[in-house]
C-alpha positions in Angstrom: 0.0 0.0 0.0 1.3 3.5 -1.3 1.3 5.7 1.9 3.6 8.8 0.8 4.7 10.1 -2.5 7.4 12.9 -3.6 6.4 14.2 -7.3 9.1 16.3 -8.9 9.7 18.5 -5.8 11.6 21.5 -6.3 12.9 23.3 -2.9 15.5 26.1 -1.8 16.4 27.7 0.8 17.6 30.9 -0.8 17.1 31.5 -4.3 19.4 28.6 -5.8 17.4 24.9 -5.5 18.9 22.3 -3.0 16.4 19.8 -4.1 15.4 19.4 -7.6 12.4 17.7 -9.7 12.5 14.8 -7.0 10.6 11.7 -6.7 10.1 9.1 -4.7 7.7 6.7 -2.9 7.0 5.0 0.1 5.1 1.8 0.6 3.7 -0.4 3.2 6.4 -2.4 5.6 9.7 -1.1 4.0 13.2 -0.2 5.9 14.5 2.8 3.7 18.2 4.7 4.3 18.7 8.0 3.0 22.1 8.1 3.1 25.2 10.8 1.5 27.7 13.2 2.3 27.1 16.2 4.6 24.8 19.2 3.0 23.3 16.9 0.6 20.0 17.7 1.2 18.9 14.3 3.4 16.8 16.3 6.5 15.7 18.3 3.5 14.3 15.3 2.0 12.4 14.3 5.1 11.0 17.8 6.2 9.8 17.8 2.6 8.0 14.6 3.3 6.9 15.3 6.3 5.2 18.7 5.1 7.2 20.6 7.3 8.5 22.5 4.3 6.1 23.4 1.4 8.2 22.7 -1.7 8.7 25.4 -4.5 7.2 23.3 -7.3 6.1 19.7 -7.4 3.9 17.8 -4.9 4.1 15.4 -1.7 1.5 13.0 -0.9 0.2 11.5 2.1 -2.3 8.7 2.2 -5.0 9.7 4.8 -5.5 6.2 6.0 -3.2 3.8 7.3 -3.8 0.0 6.8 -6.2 -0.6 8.8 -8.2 2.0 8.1 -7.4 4.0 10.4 -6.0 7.6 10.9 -2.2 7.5 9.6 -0.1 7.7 12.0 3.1 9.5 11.6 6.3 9.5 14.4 9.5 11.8 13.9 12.9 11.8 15.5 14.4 14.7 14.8 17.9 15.5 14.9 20.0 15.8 17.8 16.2 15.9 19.9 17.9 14.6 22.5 20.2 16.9 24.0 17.7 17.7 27.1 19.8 19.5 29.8 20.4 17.8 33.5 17.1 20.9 34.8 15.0 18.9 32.4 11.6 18.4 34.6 9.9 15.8 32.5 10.0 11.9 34.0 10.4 9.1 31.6 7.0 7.8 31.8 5.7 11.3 31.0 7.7 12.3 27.8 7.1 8.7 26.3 3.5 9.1 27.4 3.1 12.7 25.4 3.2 10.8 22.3 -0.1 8.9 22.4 -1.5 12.7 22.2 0.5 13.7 19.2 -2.0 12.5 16.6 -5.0 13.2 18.9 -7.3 16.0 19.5 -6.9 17.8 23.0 -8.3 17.7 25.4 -9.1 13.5 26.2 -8.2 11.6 28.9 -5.3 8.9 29.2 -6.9 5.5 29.0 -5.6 1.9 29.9 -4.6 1.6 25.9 -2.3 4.5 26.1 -0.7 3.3 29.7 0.1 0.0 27.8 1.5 1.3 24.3 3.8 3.8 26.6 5.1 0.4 28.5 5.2 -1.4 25.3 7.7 1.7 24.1 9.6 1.7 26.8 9.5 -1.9 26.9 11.0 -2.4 23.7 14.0 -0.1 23.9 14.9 -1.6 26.6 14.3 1.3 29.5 11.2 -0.1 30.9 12.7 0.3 34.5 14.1 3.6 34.0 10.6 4.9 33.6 10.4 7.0 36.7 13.5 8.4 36.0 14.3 12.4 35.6 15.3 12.6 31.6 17.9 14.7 32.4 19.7 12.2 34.5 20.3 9.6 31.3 22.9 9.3 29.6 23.0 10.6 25.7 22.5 7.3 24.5 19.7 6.2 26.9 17.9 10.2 25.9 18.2 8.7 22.2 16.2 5.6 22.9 13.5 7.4 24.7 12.7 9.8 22.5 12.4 6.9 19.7 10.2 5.3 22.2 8.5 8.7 22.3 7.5 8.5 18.5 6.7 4.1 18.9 3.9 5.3 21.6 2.1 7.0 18.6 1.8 3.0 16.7 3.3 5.1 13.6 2.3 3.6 10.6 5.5 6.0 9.2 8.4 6.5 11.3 10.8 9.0 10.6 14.1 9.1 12.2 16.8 11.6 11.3 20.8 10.3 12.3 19.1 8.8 15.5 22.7 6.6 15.7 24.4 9.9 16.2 26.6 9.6 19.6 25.9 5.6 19.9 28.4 3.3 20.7 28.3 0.4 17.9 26.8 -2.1 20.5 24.0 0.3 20.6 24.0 1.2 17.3 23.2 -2.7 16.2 20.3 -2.8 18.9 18.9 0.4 16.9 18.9 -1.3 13.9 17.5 -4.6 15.1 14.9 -2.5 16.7 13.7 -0.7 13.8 14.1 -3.8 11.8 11.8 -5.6 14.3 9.1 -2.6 13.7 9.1 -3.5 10.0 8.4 -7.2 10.2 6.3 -7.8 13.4 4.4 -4.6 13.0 4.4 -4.0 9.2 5.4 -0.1 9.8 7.7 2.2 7.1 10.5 3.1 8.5 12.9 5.8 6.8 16.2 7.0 8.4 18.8 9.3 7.4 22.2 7.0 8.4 26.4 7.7 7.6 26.4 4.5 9.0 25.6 2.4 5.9 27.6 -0.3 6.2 26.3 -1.6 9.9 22.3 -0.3 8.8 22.5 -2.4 5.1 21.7 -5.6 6.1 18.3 -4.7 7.2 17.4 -2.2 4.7 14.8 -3.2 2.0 15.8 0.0 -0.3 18.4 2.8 -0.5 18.5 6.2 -1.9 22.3 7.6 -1.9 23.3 11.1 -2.5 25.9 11.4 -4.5 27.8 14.3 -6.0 27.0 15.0 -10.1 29.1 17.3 -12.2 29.0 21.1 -11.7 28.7 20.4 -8.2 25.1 18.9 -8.3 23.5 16.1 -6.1 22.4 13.0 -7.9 19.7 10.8 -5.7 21.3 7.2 -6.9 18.9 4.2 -6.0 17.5 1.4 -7.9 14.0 2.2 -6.4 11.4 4.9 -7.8 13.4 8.0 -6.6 15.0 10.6 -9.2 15.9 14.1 -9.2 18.9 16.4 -8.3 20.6 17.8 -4.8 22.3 20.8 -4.8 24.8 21.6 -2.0 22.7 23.3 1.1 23.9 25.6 3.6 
């Protein structure tokens, strides 16, 4: 089942294009890695898909149902999203918690479903007894795994992740990917992350588009899936 579509998107942040006549598509229980050098456009990519840009020319798609009918669902880890200071006053519980109510309309009251997706999350990043914890006592690593347990409270049927290996050790790294790899098969969800680390994420991807540089200093999206266009270098 389609559930997102990029159709020869055109984007800049100034008045030269860092994204140009783009397309690509997104389907039903897939593990995709945008991957490429620095400034090549990858967060672009995803805020584009994401609709948190509004591209110059072209269109993106979202389906309005998931699978089952339902809503879609949508999760996002952002970039370095977890660099929460030590005077962080949020508990564990309550930050993974806050994501049942990120698809919902306010105000509605926390049932018995959302208390057992929350533990489910935190359950299957492995922090399940750190969940009284202040967030600003973790470690980096351990901040990283909550806020992806964060996103897994919403039962995304898309879950975007931007460098969320960023300050893992390579232990950790490999439970990430296993993780996500686990939300593709037992759950059926579309996963997309933006990775460096291609060589330790490749053996569980099903596609991957790769940045690389063109002549005159363009970006060429290289995959053998339905994505095409040209990156330009971005500030």
């Amino acid at each position: 089942m389609l559930l997102a579509a990029m159709e020869k998107v055109t984007f800049g942040y100034t008045d030269s294009p860092c994204l140009q006549d783009a397309s690509m598509e997104l389907d039903t229980g897939e593990f995709v890695v945008i991957t490429g050098p620095n400034g090549a456009a990858k967060t672009t990519l995803l805020k584009l898909m994401l609709r948190l840009l509004k591209p110059w020319s072209g269109r993106v798609w979202l389906a309005e149902r998931g699978v089952g009918g339902h809503k879609l669902s949508i999760g996002y880890v952002p970039q370095r999203i977890a660099s929460f200071n030590s005077g962080f006053p949020s508990k564990v519980w309550e930050l993974v918690g806050s994501g049942r109510f990120a698809n919902t309309i306010w105000p509605r009251r926390w049932t018995a479903e959302d208390r057992q997706q929350t533990e489910n999350a935190l359950r299957q990043v492995g922090l399940w007894e750190l969940r009284d914890r202040k967030i600003g006592e973790l470690s980096g690593g351990q901040k990283q795994r909550i806020c992806i347990a964060r996103a897994l409270a919403q039962e995304p049927d898309l879950l975007f992740l931007d460098e969320p290996a960023t300050g893992l050790d390579s232990q950790s790294r490999k439970q990430l990917y296993e993780l996500l790899d686990r939300q593709v098969k037992a759950f059926g969800r579309t996963v997309v992350i933006v990775t460096h680390d291609l060589a330790e994420v490749n053996g569980y991807t099903n596609r991957i588009i790769q940045l690389h540089r063109e002549e005159y200093g363009r970006w060429k999206c290289c995959t053998s899936i339905s994505c095409g266009g040209h990156f330009t270098l971005a500030d």
